[in-house]
Each structure stands twice: as structure tokens, then as C-alpha cells.
N, C-alpha and C positions, 0 to 999 in steps of 0.2 A: 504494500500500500504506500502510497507516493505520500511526502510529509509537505501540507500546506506554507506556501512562505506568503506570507500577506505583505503588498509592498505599498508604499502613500504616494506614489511618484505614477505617470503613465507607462514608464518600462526600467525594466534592472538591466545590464547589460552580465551576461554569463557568466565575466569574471567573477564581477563583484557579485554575485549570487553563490559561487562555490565560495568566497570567500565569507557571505554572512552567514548562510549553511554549516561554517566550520569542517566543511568536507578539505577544505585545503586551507594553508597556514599563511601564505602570500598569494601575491599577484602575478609573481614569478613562475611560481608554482603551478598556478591556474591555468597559466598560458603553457606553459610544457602539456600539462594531461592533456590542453583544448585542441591545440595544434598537434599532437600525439594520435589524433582521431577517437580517444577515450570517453570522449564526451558524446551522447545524443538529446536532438534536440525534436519533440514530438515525431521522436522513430527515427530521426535521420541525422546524420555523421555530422558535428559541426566541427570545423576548426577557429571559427573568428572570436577571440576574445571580448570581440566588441558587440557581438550579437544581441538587437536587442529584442529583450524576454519581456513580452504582455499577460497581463493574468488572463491563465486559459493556458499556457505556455506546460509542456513538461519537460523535464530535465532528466536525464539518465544517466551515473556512472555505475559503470558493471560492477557489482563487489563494492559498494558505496552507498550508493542512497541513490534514491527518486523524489524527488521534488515537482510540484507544483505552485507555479504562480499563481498567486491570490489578489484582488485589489484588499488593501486593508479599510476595515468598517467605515472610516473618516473619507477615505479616497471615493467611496462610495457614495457618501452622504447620508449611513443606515443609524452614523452615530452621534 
């Protein structure tokens, strides 16, 4: 089961999702597994670090987690 990340912004760009995920430790880092082809992005191979992720978005590292983009409550206007 994929773990919601509620974001307040219109998009997160892929780095910085692995990196608030706590799935990776930098931005360095992010970029090695992204460009490495480790990463998928709704089922398909992303390399671009800069990708940018809409809620509705899912994220895939093998042996990692599964995430999901979420708009958060306020982004919304539910809160």
C-alpha cells in the first residue's frame, strides 16, 4: 500500500519528495537512484530529478516504498 504525502504547493519535484519521504539522505543521492532508472513514476522509468509530481502522482522505488501525492487539507481549501 502506497504511503500518502500531502503536499501545500501545486507540485513537488521527485527529488525533493525522496528526500521528505526520508527514503534518501540528500539531493545527491536522489539524483544517483533517479538517473540510475530506480525510480518509477505512475509505472514508468523516470530519470529527471526535476520531475514535476501533482497529487494523483505515484512514486515507486523497488525495495523502498511507494508513495503517493496528496494535495494537503489547506491546499485544498477542506480546512
Amino acid at each position: 500500500m502506497a504511503t500518502e504525502v500531502p503536499i501545500r504547493t501545486p507540485y513537488i519535484t521527485l527529488g525533493d519528495l525522496l528526500k521528505l519521504v526520508r527514503a534518501v539522505p540528500t539531493g545527491g543521492r536522489a539524483k544517483q537512484v533517479i538517473q540510475a532508472g530506480q525510480v518509477r513514476v505512475n509505472g514508468e522509468v523516470e530519470t529527471r530529478r526535476g520531475r514535476k509530481l501533482v497529487p494523483g502522482d505515484r512514486v515507486t522505488w523497488e525495495g523502498h516504498g511507494e508513495w503517493v501525492v496528496t494535495a494537503a487539507p489547506e491546499a485544498r481549501g477542506d480546512g
